[in-house]
C-alpha positions in Angstrom: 128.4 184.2 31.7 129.6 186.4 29.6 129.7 190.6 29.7 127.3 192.1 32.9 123.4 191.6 32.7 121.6 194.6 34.5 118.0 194.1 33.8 116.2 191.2 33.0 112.2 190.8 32.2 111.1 187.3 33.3 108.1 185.8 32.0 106.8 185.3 35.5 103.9 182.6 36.4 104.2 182.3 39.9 104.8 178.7 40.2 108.0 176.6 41.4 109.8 176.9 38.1 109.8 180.9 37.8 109.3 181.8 42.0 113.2 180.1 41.8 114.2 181.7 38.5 113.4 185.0 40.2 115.7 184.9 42.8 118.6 182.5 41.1 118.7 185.3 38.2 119.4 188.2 41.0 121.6 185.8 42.8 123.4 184.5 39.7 123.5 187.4 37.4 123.4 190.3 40.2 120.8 191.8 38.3 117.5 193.9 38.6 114.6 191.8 37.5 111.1 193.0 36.2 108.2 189.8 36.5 105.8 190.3 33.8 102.9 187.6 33.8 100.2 187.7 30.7 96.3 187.3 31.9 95.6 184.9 28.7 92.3 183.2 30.3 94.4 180.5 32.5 91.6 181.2 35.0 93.6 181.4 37.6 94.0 184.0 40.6 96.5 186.5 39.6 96.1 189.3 42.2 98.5 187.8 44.7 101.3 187.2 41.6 102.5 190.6 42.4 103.1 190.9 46.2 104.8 187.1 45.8 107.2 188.3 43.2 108.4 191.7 44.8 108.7 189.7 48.1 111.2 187.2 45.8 113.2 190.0 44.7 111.3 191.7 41.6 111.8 195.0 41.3 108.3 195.9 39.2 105.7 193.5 38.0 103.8 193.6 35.1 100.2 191.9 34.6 98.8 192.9 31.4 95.5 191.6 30.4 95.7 190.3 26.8 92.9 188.0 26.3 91.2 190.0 23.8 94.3 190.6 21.8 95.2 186.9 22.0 91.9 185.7 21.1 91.6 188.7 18.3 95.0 188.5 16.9 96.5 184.9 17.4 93.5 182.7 17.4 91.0 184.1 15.3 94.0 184.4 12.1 94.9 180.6 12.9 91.5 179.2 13.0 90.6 180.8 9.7 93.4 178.1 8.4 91.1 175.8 10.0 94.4 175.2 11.9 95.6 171.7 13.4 98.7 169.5 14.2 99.5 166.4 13.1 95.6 165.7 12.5 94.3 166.7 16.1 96.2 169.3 18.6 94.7 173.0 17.8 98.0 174.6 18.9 96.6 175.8 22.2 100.2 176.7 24.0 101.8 177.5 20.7 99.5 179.7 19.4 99.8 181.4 23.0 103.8 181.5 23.5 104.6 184.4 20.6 102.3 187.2 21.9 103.9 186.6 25.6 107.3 187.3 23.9 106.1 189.7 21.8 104.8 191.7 25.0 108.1 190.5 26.7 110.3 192.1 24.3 108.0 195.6 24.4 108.3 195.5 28.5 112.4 195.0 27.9 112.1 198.5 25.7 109.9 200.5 27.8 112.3 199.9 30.8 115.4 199.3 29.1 116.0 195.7 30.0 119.0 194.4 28.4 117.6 190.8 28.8 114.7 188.5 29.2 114.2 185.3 30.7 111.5 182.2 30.4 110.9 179.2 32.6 110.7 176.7 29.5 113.1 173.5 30.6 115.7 172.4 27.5 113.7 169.6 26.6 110.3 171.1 25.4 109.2 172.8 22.7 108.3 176.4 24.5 112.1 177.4 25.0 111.9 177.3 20.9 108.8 179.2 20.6 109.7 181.7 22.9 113.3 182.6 21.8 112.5 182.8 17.9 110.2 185.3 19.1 112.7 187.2 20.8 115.1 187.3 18.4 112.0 187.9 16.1 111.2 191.2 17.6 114.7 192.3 19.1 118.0 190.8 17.5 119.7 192.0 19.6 118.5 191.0 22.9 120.0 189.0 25.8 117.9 185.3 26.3 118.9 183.6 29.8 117.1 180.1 30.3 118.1 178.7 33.5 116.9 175.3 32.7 119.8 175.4 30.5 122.4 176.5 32.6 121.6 175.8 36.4 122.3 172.6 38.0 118.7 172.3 39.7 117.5 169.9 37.5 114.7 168.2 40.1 111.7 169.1 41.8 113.8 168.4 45.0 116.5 171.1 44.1 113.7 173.1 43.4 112.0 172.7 46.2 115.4 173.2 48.5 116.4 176.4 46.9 112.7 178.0 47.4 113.2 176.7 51.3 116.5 178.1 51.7 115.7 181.4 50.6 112.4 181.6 52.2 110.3 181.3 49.1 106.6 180.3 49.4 105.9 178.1 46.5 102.8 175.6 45.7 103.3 172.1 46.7 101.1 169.8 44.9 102.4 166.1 44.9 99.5 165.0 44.4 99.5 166.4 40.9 102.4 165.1 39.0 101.2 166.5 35.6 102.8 169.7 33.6 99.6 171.7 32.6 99.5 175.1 30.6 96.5 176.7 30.4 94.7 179.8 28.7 91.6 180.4 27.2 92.5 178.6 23.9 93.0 174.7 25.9 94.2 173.4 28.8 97.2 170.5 28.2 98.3 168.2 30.7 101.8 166.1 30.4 104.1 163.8 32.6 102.9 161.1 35.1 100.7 158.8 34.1 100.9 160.2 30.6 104.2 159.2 29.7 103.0 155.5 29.4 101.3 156.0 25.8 99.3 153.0 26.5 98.0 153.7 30.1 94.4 156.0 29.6 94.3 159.3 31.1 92.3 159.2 34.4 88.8 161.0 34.7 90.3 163.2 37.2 92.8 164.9 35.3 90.3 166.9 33.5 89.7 170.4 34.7 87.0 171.8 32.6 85.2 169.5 30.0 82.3 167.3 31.4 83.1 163.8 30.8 80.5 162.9 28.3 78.8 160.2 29.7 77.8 162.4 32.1 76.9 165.4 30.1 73.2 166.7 29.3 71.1 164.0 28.0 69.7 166.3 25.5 71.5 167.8 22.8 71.3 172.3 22.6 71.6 174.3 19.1 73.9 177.2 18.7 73.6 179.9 15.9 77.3 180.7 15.5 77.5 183.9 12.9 80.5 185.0 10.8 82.0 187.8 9.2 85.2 187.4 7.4 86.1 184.1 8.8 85.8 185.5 12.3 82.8 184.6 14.7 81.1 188.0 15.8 78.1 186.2 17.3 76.1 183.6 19.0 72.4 182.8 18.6 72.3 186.5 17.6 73.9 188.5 20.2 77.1 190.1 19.2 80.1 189.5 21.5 83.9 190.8 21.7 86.6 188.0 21.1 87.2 187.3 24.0 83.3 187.2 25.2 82.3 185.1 22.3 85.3 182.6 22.9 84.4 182.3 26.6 81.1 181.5 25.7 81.7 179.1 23.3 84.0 177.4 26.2 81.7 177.3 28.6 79.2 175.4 26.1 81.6 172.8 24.8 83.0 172.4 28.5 78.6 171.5 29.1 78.5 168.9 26.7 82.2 167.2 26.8 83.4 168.5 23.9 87.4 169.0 22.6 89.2 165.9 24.5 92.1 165.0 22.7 94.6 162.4 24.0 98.1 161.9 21.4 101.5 161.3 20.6 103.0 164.0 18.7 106.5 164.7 17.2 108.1 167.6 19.2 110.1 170.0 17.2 113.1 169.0 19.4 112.8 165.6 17.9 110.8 163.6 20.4 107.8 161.8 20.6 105.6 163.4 23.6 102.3 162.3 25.2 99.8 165.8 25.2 96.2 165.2 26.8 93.8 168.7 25.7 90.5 170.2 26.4 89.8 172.7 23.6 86.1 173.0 24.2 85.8 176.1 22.6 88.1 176.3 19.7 86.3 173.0 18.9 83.3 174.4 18.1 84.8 176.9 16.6 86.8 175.3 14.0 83.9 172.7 12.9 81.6 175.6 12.6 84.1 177.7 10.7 84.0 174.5 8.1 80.6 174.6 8.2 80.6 178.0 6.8 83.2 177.5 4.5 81.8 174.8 2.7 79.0 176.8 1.2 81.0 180.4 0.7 84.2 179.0 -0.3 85.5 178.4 -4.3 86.0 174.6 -4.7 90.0 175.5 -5.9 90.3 177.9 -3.5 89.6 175.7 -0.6 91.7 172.7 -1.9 94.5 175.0 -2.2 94.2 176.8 1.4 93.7 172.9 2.6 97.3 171.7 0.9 98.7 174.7 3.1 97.3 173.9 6.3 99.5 171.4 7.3 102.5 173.4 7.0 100.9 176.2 8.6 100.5 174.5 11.5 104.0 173.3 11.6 104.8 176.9 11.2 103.3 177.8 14.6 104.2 175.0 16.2 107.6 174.9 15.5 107.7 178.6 17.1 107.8 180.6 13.8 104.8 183.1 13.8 107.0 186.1 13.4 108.2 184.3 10.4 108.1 185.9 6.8 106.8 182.8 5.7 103.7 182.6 7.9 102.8 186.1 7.1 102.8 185.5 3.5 100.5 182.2 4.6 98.7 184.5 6.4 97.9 186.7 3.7 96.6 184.2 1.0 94.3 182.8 3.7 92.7 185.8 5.2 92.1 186.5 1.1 90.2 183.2 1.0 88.2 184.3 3.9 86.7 187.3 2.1 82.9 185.7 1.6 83.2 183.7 4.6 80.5 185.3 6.5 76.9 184.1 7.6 75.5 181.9 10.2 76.1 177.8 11.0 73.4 176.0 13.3 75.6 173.8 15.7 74.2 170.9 17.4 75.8 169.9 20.7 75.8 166.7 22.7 78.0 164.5 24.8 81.6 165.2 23.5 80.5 166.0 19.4 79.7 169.1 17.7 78.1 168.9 14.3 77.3 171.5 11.7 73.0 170.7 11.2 72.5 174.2 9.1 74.1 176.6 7.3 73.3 179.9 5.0 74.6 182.5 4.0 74.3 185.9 1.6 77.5 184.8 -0.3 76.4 181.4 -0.7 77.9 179.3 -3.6 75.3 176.3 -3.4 72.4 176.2 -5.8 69.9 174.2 -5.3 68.6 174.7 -9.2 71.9 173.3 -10.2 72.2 170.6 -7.3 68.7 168.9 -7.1 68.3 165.7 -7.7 64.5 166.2 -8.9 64.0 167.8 -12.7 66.1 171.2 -13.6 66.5 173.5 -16.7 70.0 174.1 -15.8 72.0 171.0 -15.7 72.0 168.5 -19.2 73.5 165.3 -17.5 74.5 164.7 -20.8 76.9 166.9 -20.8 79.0 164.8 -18.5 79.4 161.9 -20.8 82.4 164.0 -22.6 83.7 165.1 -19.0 84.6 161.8 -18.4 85.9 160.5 -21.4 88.3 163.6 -21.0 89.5 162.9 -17.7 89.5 159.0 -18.5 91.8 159.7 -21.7 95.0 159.7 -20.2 94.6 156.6 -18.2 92.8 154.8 -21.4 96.5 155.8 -23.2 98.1 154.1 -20.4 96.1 151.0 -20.2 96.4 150.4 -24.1 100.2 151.1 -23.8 100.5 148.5 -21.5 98.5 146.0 -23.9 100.7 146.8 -26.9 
């Protein structure tokens, strides 16, 4: 340690990890700490996070509702990127992790906290997401991680020090998996997981139906766009946060958005990750769906070559980056005609897009049919060809020289 800490704002859960943080950062540090714990949709019970944390030692608490900000402003502008990692993951935790420090960082200046704290252990990826966004919003600002600095480094040292100093804590042996949850996904590591080649048991799924045992019968959505953004289902008009819950509670009916992978932390290890994104499933298929008759054909391509490292971006902890908000800004202009409404069909862990239409609709059937049209000489395509084909025919007849 360094020069004195006097106030610290700790991104406070409740849990093990941050009950012991609590009271190790006012033993350690001798310091005033504020617990601040973000409603994000993780479903569960928040009202007793308060009286648990000033009985640990907190001084205030903070529980801010920001579902319909995290929903409006995080995952609405990455799933207009049509957003996904390494092929599959739909960045449910780090699409989640900057607008807790963002918050964070605004609770440190309204009461003049001259550090903050997270519960992320030194391994993960979330101790990067959340300290570029500190140092995003607040140079200057004083970033304690205890997993980095205590020598508690078991469940069992945990579990003593919450004991000794009389803290109540969950005990739940009987779940060895790390889960994060909000309204985006729910993600599940550790245990069994860690064997890539042992299958995740039906039990560790919290919300999706499996989908042998989902409704026999498929069920059509309406989903409606403006912008790039859902507004609506089957007609009705919902907030962000309304429409995504909805859209959650369908996929979670039929099975939909299990995904089981090995993906490349940004730390530099390979990590086993099991995910239910029901609704930011539908979402993003849909959101192709509508594309794919509003969108410019170079325009699309173009947004598609970025998507990867957009991704990357977030999940490498860099939203309050310059370079994602230039990203951002080239692919919200893409998204100006994306508006109109996609028929989804539903049924036992698939969504597909069955219809489409829209006012700014780029497909013609005059100019697409496959029956006569006064619009289209297929003739014309005979010197198409021999255009594109000229280059390779200069390369073949090289090579028979």
């Amino acid at each position: 340690m360094s020069e004195k800490v006097n106030k610290v704002v700790l991104a406070y859960s409740g849990g093990l990890d941050t009950s012991v943080i609590l009271r190790w950062l006012i033993e350690t540090y001798d310091c005033e700490v504020i617990a601040f714990t973000a409603d994000i949709g993780q479903e569960e019970e928040l009202e007793p996070v308060e009286g648990k944390a000033l009985k640990t030692g907190a001084s205030k608490v903070y529980i801010d509702d920001l579902k319909e900000e995290f929903i409006r402003d995080y995952v609405f502008p990455a799933f207009r990127a049509n957003v996904l990692y390494e092929g599959q993951y739909l960045l449910g935790t780090s699409i989640a992790r900057p607008l807790i420090a963002k918050r964070q960082i605004e609770i440190a200046a309204i009461e003049g906290a001259d550090a903050v704290s997270h519960g992320a252990t030194g391994k993960g990826n979330d101790q990067v997401r959340f300290e570029l966004g500190y140092y995003a919003l607040n140079p200057n600002i004083r970033i304690i991680a205890p997993w980095r600095e205590w020598d508690l480094n078991s469940r069992t040292a945990l579990m003593a020090f919450a004991e000794k100093h009389g803290i109540e804590v969950p005990t739940t042996p009987k779940n060895p998996y790390s889960t994060d949850r909000n309204m985006l996904h729910i993600s599940y590591e550790g245990g069994i997981l860690e064997d890539p080649w042992a299958a995740a048991p039906e039990d560790i799924y919290l919300v999706t139906t499996s989908p042998e045992n989902a409704p026999d019968a498929p069920e059509e959505i309406e989903l409606s766009f403006e912008n790039g953004n859902p507004v609506a289902i089957n007609g009705r008009a919902m907030s962000p946060a309304v429409l995504f819950a909805e859209l959650n509670r369908l996929g979670s009916k039929h099975g939909i958005g299990r995904v089981d992978m090995v993906e490349n932390r940004f730390v530099g290890m390979k990590s086993r990750g099991v995910y239910e994104t029901p609704g930011g499933t539908i979402l993003r298929a849909a959101h192709l769906g509508m594309e794919s008759i509003t969108m410019d054909r170079e325009v699309m391509h173009l947004r598609d070559s970025l998507m990867p490292r957009y991704a990357e971006i977030i999940y490498n902890g860099f939203w309050f980056s310059p370079e994602r908000e230039v990203m951002q800004k080239l692919i919200d202009e893409t998204q100006q005609n994306v508006s109109g409404v996609v028929r989804m069909k539903l049924y036992k862990g698939n969504c597909q897009t069955v219809g489409r239409k829209s006012d700014h609709s780029l497909y013609s059937e005059d100019f697409a049919t496959f029956e006569d049209d006064k619009v289209y000489s297929q003739g014309d395509a005979e010197g198409f060809i021999k255009l594109n084909a000229l280059r390779l025919r200069i390369r073949e007849m090289n090579r028979k020289k």
